[in-house]
KOLVO-402569 format. One record per atom (N, C-alpha, C, O): residue number from 1; residue in one letter; atom name; x, y, z. Coordinates in nm, 3 decimals, decimal comma. Layout:
N
  dovo  lumpa  tilum       px       py       pz
   NUM      A     CA        X        Y        Z
...
//
This chain:
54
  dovo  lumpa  tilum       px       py       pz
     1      X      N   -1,149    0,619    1,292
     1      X     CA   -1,026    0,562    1,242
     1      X      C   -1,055    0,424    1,182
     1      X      O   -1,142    0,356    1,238
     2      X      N   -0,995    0,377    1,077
     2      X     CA   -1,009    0,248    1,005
     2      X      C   -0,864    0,238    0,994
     2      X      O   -0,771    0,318    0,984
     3      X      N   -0,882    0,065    1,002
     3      X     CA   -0,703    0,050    0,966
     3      X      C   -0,760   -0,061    0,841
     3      X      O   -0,869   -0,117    0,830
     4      X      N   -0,653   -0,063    0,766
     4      X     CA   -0,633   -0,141    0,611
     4      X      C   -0,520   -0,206    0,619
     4      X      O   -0,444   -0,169    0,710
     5      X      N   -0,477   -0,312    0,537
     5      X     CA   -0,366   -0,366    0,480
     5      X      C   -0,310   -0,326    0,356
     5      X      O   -0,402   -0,318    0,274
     6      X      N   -0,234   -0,307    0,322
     6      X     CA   -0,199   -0,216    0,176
     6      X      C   -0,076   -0,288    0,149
     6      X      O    0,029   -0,296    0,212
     7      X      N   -0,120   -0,342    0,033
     7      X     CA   -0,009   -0,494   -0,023
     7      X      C   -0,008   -0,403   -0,133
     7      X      O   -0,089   -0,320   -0,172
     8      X      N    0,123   -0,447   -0,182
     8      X     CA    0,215   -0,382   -0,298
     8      X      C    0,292   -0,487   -0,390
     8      X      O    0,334   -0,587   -0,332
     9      X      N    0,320   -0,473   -0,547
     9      X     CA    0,451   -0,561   -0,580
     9      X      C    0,494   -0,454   -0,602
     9      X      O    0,449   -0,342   -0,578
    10      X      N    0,624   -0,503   -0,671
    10      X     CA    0,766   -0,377   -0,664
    10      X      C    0,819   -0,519   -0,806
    10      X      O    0,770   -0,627   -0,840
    11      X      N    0,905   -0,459   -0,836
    11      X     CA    1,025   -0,538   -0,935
    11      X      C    1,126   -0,514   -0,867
    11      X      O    1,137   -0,396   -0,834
    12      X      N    1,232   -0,604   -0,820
    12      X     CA    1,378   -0,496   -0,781
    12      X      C    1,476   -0,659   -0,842
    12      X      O    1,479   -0,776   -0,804
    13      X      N    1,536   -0,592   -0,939
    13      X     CA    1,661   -0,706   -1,000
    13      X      C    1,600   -0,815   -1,041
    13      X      O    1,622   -0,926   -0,994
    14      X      N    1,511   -0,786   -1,142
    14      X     CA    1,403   -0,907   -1,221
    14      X      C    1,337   -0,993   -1,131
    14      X      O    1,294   -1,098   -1,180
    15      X      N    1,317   -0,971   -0,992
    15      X     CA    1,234   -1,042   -0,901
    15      X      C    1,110   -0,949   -0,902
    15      X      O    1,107   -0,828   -0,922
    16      X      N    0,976   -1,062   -0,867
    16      X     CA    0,877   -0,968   -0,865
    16      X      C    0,828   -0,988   -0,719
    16      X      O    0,751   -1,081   -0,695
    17      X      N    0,872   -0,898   -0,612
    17      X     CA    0,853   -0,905   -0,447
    17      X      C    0,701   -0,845   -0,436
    17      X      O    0,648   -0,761   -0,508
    18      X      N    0,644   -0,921   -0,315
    18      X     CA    0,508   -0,850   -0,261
    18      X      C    0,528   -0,854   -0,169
    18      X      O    0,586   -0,951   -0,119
    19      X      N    0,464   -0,677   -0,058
    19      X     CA    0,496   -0,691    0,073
    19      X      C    0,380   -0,611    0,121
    19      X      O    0,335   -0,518    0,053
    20      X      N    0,331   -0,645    0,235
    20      X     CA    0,211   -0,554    0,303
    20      X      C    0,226   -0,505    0,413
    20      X      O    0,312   -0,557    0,483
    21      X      N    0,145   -0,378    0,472
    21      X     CA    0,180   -0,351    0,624
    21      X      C    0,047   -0,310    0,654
    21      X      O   -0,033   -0,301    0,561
    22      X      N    0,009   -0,282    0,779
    22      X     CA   -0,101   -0,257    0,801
    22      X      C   -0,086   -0,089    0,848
    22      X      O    0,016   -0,052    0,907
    23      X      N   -0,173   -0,014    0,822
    23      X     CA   -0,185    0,141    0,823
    23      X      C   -0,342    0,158    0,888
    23      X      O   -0,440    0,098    0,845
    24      X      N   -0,344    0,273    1,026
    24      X     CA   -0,469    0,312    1,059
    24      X      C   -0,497    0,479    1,002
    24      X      O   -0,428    0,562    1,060
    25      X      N   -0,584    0,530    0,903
    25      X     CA   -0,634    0,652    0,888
    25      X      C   -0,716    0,675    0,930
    25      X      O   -0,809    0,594    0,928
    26      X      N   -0,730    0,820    1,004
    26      X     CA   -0,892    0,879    0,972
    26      X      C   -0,968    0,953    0,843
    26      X      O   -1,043    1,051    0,834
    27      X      N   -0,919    0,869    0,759
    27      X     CA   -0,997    0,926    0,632
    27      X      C   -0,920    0,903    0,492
    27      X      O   -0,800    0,879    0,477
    28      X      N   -1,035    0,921    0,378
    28      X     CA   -1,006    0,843    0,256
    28      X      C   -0,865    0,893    0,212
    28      X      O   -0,783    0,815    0,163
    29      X      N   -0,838    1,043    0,233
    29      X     CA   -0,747    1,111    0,183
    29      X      C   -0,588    1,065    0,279
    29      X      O   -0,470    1,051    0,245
    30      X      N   -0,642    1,057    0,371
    30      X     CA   -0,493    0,959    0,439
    30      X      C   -0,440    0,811    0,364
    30      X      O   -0,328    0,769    0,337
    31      X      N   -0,554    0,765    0,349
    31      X     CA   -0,534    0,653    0,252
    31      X      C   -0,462    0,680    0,094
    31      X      O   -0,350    0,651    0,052
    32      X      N   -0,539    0,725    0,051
    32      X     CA   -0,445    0,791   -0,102
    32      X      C   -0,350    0,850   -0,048
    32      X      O   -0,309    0,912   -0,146
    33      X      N   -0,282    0,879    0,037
    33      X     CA   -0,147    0,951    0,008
    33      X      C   -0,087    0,838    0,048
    33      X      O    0,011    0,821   -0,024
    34      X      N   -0,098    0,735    0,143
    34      X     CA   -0,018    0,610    0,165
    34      X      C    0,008    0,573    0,042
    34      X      O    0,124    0,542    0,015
    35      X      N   -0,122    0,568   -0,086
    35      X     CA   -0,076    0,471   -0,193
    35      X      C    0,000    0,543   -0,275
    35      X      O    0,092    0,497   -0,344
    36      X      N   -0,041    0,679   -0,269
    36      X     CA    0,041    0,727   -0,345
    36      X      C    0,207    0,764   -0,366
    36      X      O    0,272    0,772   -0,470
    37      X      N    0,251    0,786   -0,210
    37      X     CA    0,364    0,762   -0,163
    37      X      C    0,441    0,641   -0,190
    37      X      O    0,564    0,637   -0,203
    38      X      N    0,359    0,540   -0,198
    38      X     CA    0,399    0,378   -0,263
    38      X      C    0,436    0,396   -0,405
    38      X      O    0,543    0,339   -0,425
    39      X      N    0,399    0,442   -0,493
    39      X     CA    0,426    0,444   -0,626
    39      X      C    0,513    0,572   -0,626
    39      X      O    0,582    0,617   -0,718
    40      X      N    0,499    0,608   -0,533
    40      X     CA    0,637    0,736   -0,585
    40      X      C    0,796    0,639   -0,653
    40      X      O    0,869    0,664   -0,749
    41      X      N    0,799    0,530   -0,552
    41      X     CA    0,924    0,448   -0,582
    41      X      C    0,857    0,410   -0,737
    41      X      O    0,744    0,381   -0,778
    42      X      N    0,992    0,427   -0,799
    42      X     CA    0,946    0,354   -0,947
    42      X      C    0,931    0,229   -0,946
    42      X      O    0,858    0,187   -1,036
    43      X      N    0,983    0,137   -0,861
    43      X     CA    0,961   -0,018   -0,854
    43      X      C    0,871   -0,032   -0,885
    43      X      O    0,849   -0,063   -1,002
    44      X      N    0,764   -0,014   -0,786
    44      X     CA    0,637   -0,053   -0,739
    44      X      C    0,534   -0,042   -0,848
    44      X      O    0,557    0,060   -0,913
    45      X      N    0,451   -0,094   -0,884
    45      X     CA    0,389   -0,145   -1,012
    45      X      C    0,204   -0,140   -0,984
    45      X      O    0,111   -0,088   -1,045
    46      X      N    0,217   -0,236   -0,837
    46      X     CA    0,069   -0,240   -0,815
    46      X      C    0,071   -0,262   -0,641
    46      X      O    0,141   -0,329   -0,566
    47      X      N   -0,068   -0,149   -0,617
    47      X     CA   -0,111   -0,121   -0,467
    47      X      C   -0,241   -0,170   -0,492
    47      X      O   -0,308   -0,167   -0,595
    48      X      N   -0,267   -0,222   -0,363
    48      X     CA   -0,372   -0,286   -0,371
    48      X      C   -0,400   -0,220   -0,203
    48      X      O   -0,315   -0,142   -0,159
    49      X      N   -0,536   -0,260   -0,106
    49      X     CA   -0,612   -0,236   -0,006
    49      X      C   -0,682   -0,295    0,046
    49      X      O   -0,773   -0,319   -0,033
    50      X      N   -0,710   -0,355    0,173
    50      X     CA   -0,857   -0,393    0,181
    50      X      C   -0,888   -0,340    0,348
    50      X      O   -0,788   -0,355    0,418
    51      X      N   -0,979   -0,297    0,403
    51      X     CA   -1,005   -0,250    0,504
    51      X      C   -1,020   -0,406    0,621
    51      X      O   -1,081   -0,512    0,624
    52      X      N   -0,931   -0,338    0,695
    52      X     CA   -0,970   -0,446    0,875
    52      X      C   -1,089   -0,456    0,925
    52      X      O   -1,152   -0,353    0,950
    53      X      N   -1,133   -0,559    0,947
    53      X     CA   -1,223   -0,494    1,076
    53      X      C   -1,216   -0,542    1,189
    53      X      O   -1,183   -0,661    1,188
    54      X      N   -1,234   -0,496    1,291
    54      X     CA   -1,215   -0,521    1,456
    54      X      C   -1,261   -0,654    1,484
    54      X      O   -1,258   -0,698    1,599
//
């Protein structure tokens, strides 16, 4: 298991918001569907990642 931070902007009402949460996967493909699930909202513009470490 690895956990990441996965920071995002969004647009919502000509503001440009950034927000992050932290997510644990076991694997790359758990990861792409987090980001991808992120851009499902049309807001959201840019996902970004970087892995934790203990």
């Amino acid at each position: 298991m690895k956990r990441y931070r996965i920071t995002y902007k969004q647009e919502f009402m000509g503001e440009i918001l950034q927000n992050s949460y932290t997510r644990t996967v076991s694997n790359s493909v758990e990861l792409q569907d987090a980001i991808n699930a992120l851009y499902d909202d049309p807001h959201v513009f840019h996902v970004d990642y970087e892995e934790l470490k203990s």
